[in-house]
C-alpha atoms as one frame of an Amber mdcrd trajectory, in Angstrom:
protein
-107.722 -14.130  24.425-105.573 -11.246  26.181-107.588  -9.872  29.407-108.040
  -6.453  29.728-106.189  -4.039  32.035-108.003  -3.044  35.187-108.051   0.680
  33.938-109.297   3.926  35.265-112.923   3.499  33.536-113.316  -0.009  35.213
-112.607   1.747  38.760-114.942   4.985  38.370-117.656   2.195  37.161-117.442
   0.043  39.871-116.854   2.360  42.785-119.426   4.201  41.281-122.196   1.022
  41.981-120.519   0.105  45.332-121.474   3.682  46.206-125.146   2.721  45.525
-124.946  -0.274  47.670-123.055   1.374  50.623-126.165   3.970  50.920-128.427
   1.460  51.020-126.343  -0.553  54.259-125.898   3.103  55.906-130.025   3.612
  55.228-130.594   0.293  56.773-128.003   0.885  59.979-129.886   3.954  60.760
-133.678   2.177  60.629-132.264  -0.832  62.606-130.856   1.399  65.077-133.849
   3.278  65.504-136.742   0.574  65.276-137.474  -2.069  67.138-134.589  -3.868
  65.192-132.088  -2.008  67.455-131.789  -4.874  70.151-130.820  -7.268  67.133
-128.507  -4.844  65.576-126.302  -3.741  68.742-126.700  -7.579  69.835-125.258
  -8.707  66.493-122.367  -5.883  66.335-121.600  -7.078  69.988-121.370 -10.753
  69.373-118.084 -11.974  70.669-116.150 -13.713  68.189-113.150 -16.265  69.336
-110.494 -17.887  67.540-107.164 -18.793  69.160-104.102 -21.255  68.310-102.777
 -22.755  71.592-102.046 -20.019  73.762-102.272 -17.220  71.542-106.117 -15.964
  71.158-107.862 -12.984  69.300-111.459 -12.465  71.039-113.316  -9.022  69.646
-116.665  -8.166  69.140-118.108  -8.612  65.805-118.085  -5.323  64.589-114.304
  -4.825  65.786-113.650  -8.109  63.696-114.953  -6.249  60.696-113.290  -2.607
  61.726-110.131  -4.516  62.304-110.444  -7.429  60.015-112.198  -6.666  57.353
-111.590  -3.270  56.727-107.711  -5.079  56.439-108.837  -6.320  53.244-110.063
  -2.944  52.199-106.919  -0.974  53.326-104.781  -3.763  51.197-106.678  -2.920
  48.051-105.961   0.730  49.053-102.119  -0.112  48.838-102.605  -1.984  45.813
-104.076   1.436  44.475-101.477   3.625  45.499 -99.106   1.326  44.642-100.614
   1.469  40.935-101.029   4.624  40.703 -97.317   5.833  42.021 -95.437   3.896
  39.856 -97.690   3.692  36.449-100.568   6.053  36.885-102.134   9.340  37.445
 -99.281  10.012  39.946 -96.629   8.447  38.241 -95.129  11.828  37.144 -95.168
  15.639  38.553 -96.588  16.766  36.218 -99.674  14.997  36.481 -99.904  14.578
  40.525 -98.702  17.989  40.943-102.194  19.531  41.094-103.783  16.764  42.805
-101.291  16.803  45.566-101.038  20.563  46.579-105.187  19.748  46.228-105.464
  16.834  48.744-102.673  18.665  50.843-105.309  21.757  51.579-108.071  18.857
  51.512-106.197  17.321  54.871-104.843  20.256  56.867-108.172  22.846  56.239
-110.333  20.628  57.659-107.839  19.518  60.354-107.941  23.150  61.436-111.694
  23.922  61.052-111.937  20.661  63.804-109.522  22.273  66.053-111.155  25.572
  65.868-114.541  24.282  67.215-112.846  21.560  69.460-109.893  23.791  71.182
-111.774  23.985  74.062-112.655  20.361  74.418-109.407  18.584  75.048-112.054
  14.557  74.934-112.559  15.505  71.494-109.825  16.923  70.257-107.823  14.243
  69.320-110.472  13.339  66.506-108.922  15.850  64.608-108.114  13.508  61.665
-111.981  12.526  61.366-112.633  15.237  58.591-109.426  15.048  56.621-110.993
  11.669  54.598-112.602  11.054  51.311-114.776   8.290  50.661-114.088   7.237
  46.894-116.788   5.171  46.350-119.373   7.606  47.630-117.786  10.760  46.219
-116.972   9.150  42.842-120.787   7.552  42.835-122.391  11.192  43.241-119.907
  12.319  40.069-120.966   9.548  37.945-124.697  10.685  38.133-123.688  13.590
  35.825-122.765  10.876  33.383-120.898  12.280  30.496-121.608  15.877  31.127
-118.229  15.867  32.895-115.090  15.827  31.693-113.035  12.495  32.698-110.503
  14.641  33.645-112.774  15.949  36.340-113.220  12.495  38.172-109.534  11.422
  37.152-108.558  14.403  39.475-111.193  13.961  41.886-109.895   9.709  42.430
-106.219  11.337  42.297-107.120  13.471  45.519-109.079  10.730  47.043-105.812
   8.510  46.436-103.282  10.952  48.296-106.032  11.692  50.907-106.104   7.762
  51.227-101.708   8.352  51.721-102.357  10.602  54.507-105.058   9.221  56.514
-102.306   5.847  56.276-100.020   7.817  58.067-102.007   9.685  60.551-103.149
   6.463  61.602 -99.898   4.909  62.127 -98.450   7.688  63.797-101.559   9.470
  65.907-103.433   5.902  66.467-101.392   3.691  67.786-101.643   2.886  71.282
 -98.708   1.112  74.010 -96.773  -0.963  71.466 -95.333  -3.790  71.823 -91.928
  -4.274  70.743 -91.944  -8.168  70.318 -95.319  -8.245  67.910 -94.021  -5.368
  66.229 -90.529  -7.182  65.112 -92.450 -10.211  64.582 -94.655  -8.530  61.620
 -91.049  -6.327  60.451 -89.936  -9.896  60.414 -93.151 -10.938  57.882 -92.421
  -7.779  55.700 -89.027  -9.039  55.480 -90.706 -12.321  54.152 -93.346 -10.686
  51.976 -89.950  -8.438  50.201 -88.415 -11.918  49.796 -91.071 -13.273  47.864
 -91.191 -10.021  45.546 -87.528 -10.243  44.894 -87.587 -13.522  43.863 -89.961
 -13.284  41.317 -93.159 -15.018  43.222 -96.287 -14.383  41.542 -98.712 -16.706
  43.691-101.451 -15.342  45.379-101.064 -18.201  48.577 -97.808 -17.171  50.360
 -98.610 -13.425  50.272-101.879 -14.523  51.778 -99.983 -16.794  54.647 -97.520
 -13.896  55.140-100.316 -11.088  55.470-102.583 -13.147  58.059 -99.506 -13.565
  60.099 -98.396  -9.749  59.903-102.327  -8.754  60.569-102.378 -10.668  63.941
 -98.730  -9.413  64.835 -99.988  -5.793  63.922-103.047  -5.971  66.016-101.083
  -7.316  68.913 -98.013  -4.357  68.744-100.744  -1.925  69.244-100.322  -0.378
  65.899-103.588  -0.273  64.045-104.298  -3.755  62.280-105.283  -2.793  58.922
-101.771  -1.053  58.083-100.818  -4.388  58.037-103.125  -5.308  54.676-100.960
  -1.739  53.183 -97.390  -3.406  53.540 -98.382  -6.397  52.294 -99.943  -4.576
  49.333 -96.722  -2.795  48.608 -94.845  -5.816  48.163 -96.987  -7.367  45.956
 -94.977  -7.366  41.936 -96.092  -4.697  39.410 -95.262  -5.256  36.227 -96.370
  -4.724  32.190 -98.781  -6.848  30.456-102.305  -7.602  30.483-102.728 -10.841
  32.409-100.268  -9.146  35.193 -99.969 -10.810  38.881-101.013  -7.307  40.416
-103.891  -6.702  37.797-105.549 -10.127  38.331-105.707  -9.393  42.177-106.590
  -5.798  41.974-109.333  -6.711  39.630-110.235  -9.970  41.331-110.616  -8.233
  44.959-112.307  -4.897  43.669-115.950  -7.078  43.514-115.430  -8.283  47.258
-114.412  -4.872  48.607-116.921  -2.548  46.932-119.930  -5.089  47.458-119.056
  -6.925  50.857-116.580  -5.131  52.928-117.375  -1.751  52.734-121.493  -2.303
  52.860-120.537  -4.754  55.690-118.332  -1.792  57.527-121.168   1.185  56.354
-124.045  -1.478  58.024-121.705  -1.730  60.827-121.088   1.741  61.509-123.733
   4.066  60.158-126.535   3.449  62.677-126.994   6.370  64.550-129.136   6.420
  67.560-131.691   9.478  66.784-133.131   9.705  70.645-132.449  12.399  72.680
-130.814  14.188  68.989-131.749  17.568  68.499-130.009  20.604  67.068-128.473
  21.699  69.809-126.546  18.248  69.391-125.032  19.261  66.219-123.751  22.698
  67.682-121.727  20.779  70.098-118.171  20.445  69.411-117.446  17.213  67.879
-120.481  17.078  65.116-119.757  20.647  64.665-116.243  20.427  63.606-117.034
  17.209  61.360-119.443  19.264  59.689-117.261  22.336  58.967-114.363  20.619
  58.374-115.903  17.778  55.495-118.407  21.181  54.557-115.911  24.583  54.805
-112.435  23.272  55.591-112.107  20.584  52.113-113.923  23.643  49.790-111.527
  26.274  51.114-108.301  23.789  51.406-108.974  22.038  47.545-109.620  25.146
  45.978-107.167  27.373  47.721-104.251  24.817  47.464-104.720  24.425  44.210
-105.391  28.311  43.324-102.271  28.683  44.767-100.371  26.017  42.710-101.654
  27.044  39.662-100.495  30.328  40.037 -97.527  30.015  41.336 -96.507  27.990
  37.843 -95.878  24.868  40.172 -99.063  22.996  38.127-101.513  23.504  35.819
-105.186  22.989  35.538-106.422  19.941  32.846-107.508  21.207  29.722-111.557
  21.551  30.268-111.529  21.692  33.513-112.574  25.356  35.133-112.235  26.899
  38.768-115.797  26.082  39.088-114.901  22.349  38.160-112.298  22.012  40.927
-114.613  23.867  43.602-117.454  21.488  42.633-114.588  18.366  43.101-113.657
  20.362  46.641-117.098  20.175  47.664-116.970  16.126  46.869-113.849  15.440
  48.747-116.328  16.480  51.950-117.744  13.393  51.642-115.971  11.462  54.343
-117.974   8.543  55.352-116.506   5.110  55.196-112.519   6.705  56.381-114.263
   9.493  58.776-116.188   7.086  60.495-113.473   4.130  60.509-110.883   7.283
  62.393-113.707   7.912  63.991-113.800   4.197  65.753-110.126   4.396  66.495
-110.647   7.928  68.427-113.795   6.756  70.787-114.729   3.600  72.715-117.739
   5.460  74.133-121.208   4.690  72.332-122.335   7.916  72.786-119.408   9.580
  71.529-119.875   7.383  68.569-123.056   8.528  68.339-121.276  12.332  67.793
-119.256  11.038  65.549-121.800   9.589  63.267-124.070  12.527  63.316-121.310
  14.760  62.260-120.149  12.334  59.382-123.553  12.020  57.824-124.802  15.285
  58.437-121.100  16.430  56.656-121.057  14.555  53.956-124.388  14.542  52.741
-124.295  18.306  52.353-121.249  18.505  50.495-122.200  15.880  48.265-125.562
  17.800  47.385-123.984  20.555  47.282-121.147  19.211  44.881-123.355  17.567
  42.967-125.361  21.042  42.497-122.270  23.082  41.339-121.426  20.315  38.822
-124.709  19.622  37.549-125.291  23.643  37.203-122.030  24.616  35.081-122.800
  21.276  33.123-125.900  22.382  32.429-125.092  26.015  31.359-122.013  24.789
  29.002-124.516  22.551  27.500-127.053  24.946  26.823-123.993  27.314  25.377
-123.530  24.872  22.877-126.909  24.550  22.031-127.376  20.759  23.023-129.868
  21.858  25.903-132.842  24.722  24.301-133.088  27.376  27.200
């Protein structure tokens, strides 16, 4: 029997549960860090973890092994994604990616400027100017689904679309803004790996072990050039064969590594990261500049950069809006791309060493993204709600 294609349904379904999960680990983070649990949590994220060949030795604490390690894994599936949907998918053609790309554009450089506005006094946190420009799929896709079939699947088709190209830019604002000293010699040695991983794609390879042997050896050269880690899991991803049928090399892994991402990785990274220390937090903490940018940028900067990107696309002839799906559609889908969490808080960890700054960070992150997705979810569940009672499914 002919296995199915990993298809759009499968994703929204299971990033949709993952989403469940990951609220659960952030809930969790925030009672152990505020309990008496908090000496086991910090002491657990600040394990040191060791492992070393000869001379050459990796030693991080835990939760760097799962910021830098893990969340490899997760950014690999991300190329995988991209890589899916570029060449066969949503944004396979203009006319399909057209809207969802002037969309994400507004989506990144709004909120980029809402940041700076708050922050341009504040040269410490300025540079975490790419912390609001992320959208969490899983989370953001997870509120949508509540609404069940009340919305269109061209709603959350163009919602993932966004999250996709916002997943494209945060991929290069990392590699170019967040990369420290580098080191020339690790950074030929993992060129050299790519070179490898190409090699095997030419050739036809369609086993999952060399890839495997190939990306471990680019993620340690990575995290030794000084150039984030996890971009490493993306290059390997884009070499990886794409090609028709239903028992494809690239569908077997997407579909095989969605389970461990969505219910390990990210809960592992959201556990990791989420715990907030609530002492000593008051309002006057969220007017400061750093959780005050977050905030407007996930909350102000992604409404007025979706919907005014794409107002202006639209109008200008360069795309067009889905059938069935209304201004109010796309400002509800705005509102969603404002939840940042898992990306905001992983830029977030790349910006600041400082615990307290982390601290920031967080507050502005949940605070952000838990508005916008209530208030998403409102504006969606309201014009689903008035269509349906236009069409008399819903007595008034």
């Amino acid at each position: 029997m002919k296995a199915r294609l990993f298809s759009i349904a499968d994703f929204i379904k299971l990033e949709s549960s993952s989403a469940i999960i990951l609220l659960i680990m952030a809930m969790f983070a925030l009672i152990a860090a505020n309990s008496g649990l908090s000496e086991v949590y910090y002491g657990f994220l600040e394990t040191n973890i060791r492992i070393g060949i000869g001379s050459f030795e990796i030693s991080k604490a835990a939760v760097l092994w799962i910021n830098d390690g893990l969340m490899a894994i997760f950014f690999f599936l991300v190329g995988l994604e991209i890589k899916r949907e570029v060449l066969t998918g949503e944004l396979s053609n203009w006319k399909q990616a057209s809207l969802p790309i002037f969309a994400a554009i507004g989506g990144m450089a709004l909120p980029a400027l809402a940041f700076f506005y708050f922050n341009a006094d504040s040269p410490e946190t300025l540079k975490a100017w790419a912390i609001p420009m992320a959208t969490d799929i899983a989370f953001a896709l997870g509120i949508l689904s509540l609404l069940g079939k009340r919305v269109p699947i061209a709603i959350k088709i163009f919602l993932l679309a966004i999250a996709i190209i916002d997943d494209i830019g945060a991929i290069i604002v990392i590699a170019i803004f967040y990369t420290s000293e580098l080191s020339v010699n690790a950074l030929t040695l993992s060129m050299l790996g790519f070179a490898l991983a190409v090699t095997l794609n030419r050739t036809g390879v369609k086993v999952i072990a060399p890839y495997l042997l190939v990306g471990i050896f680019m993620w340690a050269c990575v995290l030794k050039s000084g150039v984030h880690a996890t971009l490493a899991g993306v290059l390997v991803a884009f070499t990886i064969p794409i090609d028709e049928g239903d028992q494809s090399f690239f569908n077997r892994i997407e579909h095989g590594l969605h389970p461990w991402v969505a219910f390990l990785v990210l809960p592992l990274f959201a556990f990791a990261n989420a715990g907030v220390n609530l002492s000593g937090i008051t309002l006057n903490s969220i007017l400061t500049p750093l959780p005050l940018g977050i905030i407007a940028g996930l909350l102000i900067g992604k409404q007025i950069g979706v919907v005014g990107m794409s107002w202006i696309a639209v109008l200008s002839g360069i795309a067009k809006r889905p059938k069935g799906m209304g201004w109010v559609h796309i400002w509800g889908v705005a509102c969603l791309t404002g939840v940042g969490f898992t990306m905001s808080l992983f830029i977030g960890s790349l910006v600041f060493d400082s615990v307290q700054m982390m601290n920031y960070v967080r507050l502005g992150v949940l605070t952000g993204s838990l508005l916008s997705g209530i208030l998403g979810y409102s504006i969606l569940r309201t014009i689903s709600l008035k269509k349906a009672i236009a069409s008399g499914k819903i007595e008034n």
